[in-house]
TIRO-2110 file (N, C-alpha, C; in Angstrom, 1 decimal):
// TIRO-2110
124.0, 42.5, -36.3, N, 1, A
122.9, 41.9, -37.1, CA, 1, A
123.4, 40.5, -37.6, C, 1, A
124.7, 40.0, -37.9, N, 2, A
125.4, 39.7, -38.6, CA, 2, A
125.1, 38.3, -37.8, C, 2, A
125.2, 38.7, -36.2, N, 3, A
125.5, 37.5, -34.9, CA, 3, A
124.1, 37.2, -35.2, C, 3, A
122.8, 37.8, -35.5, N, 4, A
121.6, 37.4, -34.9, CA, 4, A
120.8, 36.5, -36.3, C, 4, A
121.3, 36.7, -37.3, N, 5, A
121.4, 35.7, -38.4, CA, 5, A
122.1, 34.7, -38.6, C, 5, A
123.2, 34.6, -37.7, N, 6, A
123.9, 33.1, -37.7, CA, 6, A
122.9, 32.2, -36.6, C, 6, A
122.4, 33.0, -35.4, N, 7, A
121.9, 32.4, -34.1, CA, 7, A
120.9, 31.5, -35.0, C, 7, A
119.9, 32.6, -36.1, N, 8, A
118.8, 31.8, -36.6, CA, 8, A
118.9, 31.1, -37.3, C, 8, A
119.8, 30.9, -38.1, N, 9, A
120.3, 29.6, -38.6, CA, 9, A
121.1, 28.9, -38.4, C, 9, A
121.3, 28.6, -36.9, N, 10, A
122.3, 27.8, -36.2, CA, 10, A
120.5, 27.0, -35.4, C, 10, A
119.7, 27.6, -34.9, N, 11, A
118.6, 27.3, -34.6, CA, 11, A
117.4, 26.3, -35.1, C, 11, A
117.5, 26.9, -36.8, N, 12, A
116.6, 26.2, -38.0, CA, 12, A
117.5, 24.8, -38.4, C, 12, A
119.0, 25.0, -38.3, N, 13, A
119.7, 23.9, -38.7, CA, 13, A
119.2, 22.8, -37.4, C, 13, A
119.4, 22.7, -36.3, N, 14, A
119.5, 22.0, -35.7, CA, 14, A
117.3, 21.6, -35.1, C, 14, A
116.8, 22.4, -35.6, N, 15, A
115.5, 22.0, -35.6, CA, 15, A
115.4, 21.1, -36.9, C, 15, A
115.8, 21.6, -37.8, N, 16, A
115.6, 20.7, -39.4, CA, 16, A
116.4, 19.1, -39.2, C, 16, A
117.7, 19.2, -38.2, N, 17, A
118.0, 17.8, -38.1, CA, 17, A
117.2, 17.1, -36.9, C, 17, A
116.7, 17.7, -36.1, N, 18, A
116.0, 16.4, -35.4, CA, 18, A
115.0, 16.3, -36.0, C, 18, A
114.0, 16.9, -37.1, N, 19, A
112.8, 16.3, -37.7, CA, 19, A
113.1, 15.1, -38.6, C, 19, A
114.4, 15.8, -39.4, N, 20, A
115.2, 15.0, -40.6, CA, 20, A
115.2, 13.8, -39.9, C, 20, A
116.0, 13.4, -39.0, N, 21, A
116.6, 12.3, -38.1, CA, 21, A
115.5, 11.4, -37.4, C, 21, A
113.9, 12.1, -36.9, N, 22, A
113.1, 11.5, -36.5, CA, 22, A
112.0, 10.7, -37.7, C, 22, A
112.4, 11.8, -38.8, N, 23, A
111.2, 11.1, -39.9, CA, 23, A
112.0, 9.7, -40.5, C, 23, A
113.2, 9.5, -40.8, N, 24, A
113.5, 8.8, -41.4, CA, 24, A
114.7, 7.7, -40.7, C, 24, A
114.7, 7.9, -38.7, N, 25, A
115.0, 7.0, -38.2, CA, 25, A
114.1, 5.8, -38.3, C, 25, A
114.8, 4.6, -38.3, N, 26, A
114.1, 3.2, -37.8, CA, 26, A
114.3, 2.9, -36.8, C, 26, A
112.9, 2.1, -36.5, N, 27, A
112.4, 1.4, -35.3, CA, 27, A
113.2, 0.4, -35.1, C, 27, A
113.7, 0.2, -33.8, N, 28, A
115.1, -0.7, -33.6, CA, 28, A
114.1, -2.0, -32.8, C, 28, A
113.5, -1.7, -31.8, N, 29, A
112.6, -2.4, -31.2, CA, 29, A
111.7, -2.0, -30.6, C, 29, A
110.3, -2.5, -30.5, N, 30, A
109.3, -2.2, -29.7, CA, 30, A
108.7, -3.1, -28.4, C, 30, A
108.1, -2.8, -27.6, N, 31, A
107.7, -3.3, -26.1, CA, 31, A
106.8, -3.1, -26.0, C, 31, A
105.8, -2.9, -24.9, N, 32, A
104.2, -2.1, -24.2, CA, 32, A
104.8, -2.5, -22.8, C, 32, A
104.1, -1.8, -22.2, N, 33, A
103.8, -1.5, -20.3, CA, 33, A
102.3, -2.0, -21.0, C, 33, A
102.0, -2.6, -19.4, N, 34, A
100.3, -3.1, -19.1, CA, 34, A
100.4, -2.0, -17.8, C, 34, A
98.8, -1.7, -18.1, N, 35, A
98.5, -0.7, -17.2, CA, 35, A
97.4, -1.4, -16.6, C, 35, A
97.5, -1.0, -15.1, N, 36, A
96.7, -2.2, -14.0, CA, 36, A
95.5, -1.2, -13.4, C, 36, A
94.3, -1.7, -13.0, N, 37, A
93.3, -0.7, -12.2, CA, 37, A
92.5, -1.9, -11.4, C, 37, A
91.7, -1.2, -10.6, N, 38, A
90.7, -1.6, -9.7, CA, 38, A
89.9, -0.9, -9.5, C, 38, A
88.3, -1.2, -8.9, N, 39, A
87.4, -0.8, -8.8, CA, 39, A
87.0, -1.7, -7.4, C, 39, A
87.1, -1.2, -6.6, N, 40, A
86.7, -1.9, -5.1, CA, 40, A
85.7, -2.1, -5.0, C, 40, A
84.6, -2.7, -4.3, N, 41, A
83.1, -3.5, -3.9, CA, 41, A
83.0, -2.4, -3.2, C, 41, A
81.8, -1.7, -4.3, N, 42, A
81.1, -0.3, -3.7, CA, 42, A
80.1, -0.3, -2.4, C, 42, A
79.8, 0.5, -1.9, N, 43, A
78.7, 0.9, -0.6, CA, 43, A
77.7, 0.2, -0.7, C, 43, A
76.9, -0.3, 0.1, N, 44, A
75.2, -0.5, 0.4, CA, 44, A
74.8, 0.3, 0.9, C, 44, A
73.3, 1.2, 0.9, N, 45, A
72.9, 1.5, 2.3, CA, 45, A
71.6, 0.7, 2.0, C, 45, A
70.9, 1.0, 3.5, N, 46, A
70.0, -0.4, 3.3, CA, 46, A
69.0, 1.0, 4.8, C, 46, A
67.9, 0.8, 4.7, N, 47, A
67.4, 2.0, 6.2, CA, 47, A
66.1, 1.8, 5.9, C, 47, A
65.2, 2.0, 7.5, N, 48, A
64.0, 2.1, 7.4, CA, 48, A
63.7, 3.5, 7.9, C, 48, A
62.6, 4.4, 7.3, N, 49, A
62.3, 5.3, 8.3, CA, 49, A
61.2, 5.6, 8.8, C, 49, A
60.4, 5.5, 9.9, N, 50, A
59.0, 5.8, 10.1, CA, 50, A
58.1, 7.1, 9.7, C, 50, A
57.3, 7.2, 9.1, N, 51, A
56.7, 8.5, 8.4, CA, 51, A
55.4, 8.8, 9.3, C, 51, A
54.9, 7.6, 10.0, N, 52, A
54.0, 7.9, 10.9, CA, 52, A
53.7, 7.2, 12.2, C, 52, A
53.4, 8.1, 13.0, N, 53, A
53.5, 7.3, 14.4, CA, 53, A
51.8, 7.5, 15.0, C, 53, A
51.3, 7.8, 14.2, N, 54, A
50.0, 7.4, 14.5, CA, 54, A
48.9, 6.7, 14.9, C, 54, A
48.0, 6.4, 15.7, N, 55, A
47.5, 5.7, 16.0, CA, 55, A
46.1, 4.7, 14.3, C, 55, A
46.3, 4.0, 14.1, N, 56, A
45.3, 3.9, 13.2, CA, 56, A
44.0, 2.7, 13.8, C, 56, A
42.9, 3.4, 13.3, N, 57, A
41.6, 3.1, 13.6, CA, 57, A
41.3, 1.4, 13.5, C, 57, A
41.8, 0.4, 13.9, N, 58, A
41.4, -1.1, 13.2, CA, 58, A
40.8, -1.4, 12.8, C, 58, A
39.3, -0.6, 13.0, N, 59, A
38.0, -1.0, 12.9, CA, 59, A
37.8, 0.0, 11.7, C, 59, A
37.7, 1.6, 12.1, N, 60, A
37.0, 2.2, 11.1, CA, 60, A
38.0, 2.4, 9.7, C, 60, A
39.2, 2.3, 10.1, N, 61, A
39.9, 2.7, 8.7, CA, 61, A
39.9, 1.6, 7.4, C, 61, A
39.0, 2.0, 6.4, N, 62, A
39.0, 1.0, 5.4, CA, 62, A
40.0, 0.4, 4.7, C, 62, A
41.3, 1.4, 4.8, N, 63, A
42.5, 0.7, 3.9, CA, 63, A
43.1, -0.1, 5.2, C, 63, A
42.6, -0.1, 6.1, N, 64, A
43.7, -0.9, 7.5, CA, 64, A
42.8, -2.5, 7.4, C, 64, A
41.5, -2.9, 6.5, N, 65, A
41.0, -4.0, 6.6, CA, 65, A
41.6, -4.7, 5.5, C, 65, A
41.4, -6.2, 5.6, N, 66, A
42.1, -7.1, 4.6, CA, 66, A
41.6, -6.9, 3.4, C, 66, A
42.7, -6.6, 2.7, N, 67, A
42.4, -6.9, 1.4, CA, 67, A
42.2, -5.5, 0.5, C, 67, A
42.4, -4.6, 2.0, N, 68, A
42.8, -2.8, 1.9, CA, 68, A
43.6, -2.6, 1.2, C, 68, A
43.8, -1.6, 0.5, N, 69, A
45.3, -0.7, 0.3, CA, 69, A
46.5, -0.7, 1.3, C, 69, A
46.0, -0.5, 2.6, N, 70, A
47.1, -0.5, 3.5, CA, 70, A
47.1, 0.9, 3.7, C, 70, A
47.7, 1.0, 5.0, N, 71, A
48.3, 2.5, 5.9, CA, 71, A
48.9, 2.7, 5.6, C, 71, A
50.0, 3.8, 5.5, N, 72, A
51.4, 3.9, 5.1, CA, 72, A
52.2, 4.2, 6.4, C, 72, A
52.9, 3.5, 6.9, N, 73, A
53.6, 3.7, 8.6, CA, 73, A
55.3, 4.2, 8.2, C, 73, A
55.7, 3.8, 7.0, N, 74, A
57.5, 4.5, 6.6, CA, 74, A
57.4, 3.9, 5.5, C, 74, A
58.7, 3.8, 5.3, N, 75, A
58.9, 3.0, 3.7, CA, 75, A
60.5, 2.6, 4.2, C, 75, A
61.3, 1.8, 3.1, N, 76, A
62.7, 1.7, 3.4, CA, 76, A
63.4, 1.8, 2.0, C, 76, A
64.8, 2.0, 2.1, N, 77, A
65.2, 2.7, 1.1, CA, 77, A
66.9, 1.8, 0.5, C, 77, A
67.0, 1.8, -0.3, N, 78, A
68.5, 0.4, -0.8, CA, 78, A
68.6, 1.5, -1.9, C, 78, A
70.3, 1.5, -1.8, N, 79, A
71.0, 2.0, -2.4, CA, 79, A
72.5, 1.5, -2.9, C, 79, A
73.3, 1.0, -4.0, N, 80, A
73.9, 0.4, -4.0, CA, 80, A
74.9, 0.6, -5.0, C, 80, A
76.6, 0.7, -4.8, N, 81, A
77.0, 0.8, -6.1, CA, 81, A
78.3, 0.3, -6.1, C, 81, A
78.8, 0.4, -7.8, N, 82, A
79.9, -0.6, -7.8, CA, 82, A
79.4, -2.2, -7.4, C, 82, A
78.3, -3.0, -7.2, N, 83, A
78.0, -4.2, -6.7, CA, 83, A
78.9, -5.3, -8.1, C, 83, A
78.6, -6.7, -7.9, N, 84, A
79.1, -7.5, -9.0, CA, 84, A
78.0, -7.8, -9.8, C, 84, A
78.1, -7.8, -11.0, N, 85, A
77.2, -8.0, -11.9, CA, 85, A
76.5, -9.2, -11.6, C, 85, A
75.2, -8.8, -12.2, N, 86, A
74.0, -10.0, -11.7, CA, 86, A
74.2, -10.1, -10.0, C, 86, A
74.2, -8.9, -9.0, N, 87, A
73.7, -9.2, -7.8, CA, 87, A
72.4, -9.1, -7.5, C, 87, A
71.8, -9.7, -6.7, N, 88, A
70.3, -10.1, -6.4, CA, 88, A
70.0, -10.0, -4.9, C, 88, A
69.4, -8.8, -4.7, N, 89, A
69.0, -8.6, -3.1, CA, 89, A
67.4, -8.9, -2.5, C, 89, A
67.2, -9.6, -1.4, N, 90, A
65.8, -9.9, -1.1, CA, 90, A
65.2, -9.2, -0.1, C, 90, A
64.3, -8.5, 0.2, N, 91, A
63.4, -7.7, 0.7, CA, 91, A
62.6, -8.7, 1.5, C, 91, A
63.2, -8.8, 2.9, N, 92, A
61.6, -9.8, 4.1, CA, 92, A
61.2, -9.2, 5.0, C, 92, A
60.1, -9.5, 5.3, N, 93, A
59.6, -9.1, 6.4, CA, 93, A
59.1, -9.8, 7.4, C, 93, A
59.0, -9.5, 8.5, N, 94, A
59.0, -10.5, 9.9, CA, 94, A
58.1, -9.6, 10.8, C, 94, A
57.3, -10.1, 11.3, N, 95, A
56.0, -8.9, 11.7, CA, 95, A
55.8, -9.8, 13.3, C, 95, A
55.3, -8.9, 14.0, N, 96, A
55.0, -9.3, 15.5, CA, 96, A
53.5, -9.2, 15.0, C, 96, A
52.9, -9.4, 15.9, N, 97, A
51.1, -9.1, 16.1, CA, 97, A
51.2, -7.9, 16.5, C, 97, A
49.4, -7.1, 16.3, N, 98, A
49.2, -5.7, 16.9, CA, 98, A
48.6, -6.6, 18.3, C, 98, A
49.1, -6.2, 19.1, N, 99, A
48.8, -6.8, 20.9, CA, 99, A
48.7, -5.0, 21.5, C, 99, A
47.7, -5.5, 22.3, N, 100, A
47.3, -4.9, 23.1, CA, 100, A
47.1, -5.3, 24.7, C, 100, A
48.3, -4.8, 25.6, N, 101, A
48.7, -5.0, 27.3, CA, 101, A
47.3, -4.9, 27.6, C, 101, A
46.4, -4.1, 27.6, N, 102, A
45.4, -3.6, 28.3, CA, 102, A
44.3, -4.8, 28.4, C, 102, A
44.1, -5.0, 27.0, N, 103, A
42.9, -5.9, 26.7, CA, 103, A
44.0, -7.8, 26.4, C, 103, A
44.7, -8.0, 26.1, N, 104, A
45.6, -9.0, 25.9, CA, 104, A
45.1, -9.6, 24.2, C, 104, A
44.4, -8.5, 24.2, N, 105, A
43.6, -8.7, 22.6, CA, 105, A
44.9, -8.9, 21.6, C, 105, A
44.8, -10.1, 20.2, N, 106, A
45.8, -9.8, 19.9, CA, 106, A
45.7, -9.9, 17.9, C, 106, A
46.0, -9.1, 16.8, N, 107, A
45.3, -9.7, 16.0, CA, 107, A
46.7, -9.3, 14.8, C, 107, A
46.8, -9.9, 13.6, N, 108, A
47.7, -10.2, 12.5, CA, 108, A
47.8, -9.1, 11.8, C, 108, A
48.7, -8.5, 11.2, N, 109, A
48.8, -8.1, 10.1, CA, 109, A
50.1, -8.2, 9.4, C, 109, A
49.8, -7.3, 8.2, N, 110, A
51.2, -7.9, 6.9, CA, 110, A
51.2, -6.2, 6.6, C, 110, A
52.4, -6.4, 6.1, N, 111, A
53.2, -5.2, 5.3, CA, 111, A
52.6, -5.5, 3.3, C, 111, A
52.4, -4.2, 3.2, N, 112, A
52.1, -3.9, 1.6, CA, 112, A
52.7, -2.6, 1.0, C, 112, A
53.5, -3.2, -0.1, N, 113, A
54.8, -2.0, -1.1, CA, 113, A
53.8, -1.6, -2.2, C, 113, A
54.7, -0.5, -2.0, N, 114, A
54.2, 1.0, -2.9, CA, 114, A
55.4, 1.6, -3.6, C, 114, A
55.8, 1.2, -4.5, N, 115, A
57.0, 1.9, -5.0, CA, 115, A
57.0, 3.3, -5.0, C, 115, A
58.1, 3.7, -4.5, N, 116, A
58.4, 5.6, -4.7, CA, 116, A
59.0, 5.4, -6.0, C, 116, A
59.8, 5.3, -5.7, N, 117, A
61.2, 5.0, -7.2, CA, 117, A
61.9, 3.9, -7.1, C, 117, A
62.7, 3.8, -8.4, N, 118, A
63.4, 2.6, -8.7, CA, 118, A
62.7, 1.2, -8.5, C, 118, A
61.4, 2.1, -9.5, N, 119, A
60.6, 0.3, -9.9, CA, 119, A
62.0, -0.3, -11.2, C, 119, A
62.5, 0.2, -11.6, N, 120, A
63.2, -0.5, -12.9, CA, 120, A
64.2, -1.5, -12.0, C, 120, A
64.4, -1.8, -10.9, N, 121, A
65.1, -2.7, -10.2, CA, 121, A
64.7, -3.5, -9.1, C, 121, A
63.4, -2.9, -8.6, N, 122, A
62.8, -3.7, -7.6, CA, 122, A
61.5, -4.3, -8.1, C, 122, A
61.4, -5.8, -7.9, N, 123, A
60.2, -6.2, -8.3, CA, 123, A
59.3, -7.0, -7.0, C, 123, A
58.2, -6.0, -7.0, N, 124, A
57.2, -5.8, -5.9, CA, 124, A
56.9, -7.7, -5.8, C, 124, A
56.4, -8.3, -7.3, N, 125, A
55.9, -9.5, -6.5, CA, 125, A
56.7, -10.5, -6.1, C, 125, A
58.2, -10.6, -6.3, N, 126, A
59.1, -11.5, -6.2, CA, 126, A
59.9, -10.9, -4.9, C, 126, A
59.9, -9.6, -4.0, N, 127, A
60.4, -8.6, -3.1, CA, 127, A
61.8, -8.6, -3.5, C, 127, A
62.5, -9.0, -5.0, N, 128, A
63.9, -8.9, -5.0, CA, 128, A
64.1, -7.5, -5.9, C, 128, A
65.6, -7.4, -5.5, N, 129, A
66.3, -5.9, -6.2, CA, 129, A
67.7, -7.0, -6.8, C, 129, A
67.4, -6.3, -8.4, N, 130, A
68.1, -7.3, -9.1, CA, 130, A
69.0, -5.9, -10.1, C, 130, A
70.3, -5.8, -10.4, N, 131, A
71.1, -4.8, -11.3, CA, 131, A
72.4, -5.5, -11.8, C, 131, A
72.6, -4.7, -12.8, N, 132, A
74.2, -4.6, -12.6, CA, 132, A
74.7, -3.2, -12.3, C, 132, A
75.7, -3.3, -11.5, N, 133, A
76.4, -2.2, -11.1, CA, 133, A
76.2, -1.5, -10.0, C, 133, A
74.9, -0.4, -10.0, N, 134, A
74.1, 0.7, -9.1, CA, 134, A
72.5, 0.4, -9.5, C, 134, A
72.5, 0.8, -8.0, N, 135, A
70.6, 0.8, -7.8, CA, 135, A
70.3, 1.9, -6.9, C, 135, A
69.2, 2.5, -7.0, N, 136, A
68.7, 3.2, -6.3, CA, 136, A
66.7, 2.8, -5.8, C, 136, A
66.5, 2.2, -4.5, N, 137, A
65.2, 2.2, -4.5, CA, 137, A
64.5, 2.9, -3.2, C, 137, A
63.4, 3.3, -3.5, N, 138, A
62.6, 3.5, -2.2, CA, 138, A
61.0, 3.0, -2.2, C, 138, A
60.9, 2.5, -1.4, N, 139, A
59.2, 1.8, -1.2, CA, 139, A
58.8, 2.3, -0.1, C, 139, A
57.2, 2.6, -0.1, N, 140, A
56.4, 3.3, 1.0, CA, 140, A
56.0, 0.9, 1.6, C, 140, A
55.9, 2.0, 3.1, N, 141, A
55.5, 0.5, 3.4, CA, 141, A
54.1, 0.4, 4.6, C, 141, A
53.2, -0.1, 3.9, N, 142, A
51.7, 0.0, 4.4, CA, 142, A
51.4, -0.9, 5.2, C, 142, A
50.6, -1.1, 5.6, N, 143, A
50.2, -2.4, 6.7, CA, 143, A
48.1, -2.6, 6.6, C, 143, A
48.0, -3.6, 6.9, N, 144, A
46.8, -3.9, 6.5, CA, 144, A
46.5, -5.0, 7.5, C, 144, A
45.5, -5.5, 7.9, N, 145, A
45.1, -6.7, 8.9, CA, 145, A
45.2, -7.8, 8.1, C, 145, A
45.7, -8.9, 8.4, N, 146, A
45.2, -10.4, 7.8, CA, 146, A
44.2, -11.6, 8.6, C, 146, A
43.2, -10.2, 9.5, N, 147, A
41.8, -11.2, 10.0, CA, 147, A
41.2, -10.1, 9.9, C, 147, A
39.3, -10.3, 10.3, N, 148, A
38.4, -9.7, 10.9, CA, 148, A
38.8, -9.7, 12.1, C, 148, A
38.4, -8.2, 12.9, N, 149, A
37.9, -8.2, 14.1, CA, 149, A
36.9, -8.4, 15.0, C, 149, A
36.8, -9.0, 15.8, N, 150, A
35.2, -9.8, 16.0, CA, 150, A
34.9, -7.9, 16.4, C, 150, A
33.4, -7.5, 16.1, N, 151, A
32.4, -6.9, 16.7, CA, 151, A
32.6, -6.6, 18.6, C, 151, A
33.1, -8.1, 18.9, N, 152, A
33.0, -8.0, 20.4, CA, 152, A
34.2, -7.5, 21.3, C, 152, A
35.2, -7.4, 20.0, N, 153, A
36.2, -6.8, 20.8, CA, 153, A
36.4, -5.9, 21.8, C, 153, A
36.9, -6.2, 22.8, N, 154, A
36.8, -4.7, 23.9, CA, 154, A
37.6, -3.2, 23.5, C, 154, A
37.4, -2.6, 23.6, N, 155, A
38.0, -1.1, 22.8, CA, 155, A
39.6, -0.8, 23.9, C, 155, A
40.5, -0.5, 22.8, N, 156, A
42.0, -0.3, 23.7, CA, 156, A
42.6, 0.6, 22.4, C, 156, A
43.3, 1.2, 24.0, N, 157, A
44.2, 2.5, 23.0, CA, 157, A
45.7, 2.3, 22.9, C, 157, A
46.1, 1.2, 22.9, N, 158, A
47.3, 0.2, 23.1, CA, 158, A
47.7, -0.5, 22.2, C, 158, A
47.4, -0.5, 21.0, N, 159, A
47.6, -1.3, 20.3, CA, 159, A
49.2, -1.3, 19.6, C, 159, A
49.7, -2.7, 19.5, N, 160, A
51.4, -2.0, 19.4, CA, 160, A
51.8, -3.2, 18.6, C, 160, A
52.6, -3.2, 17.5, N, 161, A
53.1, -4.1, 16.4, CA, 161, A
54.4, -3.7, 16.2, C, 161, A
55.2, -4.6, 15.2, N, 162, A
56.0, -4.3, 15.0, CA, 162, A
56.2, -5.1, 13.8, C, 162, A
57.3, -4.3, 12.5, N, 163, A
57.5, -4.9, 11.6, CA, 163, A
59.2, -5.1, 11.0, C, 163, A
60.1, -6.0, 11.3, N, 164, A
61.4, -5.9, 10.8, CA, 164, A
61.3, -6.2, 9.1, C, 164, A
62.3, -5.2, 8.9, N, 165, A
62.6, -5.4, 7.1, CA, 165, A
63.9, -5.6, 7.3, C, 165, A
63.9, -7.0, 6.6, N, 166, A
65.2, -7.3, 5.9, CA, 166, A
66.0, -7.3, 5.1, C, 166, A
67.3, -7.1, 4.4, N, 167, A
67.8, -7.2, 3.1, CA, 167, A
68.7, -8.2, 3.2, C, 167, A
68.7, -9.2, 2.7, N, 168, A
69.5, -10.5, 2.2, CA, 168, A
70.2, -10.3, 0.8, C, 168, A
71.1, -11.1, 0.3, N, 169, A
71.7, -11.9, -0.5, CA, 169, A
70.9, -12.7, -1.6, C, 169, A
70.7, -12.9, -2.3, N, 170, A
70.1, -14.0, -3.8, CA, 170, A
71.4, -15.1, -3.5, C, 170, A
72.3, -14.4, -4.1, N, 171, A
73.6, -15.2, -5.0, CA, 171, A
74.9, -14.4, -4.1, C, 171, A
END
């Protein structure tokens, strides 16, 4: 018993001197470490996808005339993160004519945005996507004629367009 009461105060002594020794050591000198990080230039995605491959009516469909609502043919979708503060992305579009081989008939139209989500970053009348950091958007993308079609047009089941969407750069 005699050994196991020395152990614990051979124990408590030498716990009471490093507290003793730490509370009432001085600071001889001090330094710092700098601690370094990075954050790499995060992902884009940028995609179009067709939602309809339908034929639409030129004539009878009322949102396919000027000044319509517009068809909805896909939407496209930007995604983006980690970017540099104040980046600025531009939304274009480059359109072929609706042409038709059959008839050689050939007539105009334009693309019209429908926000799904992420109006808080895309602004429909300027077509730019403006954040800091991350964005997420998706827009339906409609199409509409930019003429009348004369009455005399000959009837074709050919009709074939095409619309590239771009994503650019601001800054």
């Amino acid at each position: 018993m005699e050994g196991l009461n020395m152990k614990k105060f051979l124990v408590v002594l030498v716990i009471l001197t490093v507290v003793i020794t730490g509370v009432f050591a001085d600071v001889v000198k001090t330094d710092s470490l700098l601690v370094y990080g990075t954050i790499g230039l995060g992902d884009i995605l940028f995609k179009t996808t067709q939602t309809s491959t339908s034929k639409i009516d030129l004539i009878g469909e009322e949102d396919m005339q000027m000044g319509g609502d517009g068809v909805e043919v896909g939407y496209w979708e930007f995604a983006a993160t980690s970017q540099p503060v104040g980046s600025v992305f531009k939304i274009e579009y480059n359109y072929s004519t609706l042409s038709s081989d059959d008839t050689g008939e050939e007539f105009g139209f334009e693309a019209v945005e429908a926000a799904i989500s992420g109006e808080d970053f895309y602004d429909l009348s300027t077509k730019t996507i403006a954040f800091d950091g991350s964005a997420a958007v998706k827009t339906a993308v409609k199409v509409r004629l930019t003429e009348v079609i004369p009455a005399e047009t000959p009837p074709a089941v050919d009709y074939k367009g095409t619309i590239t969407v771009n994503l650019t750069t601001v800054n």
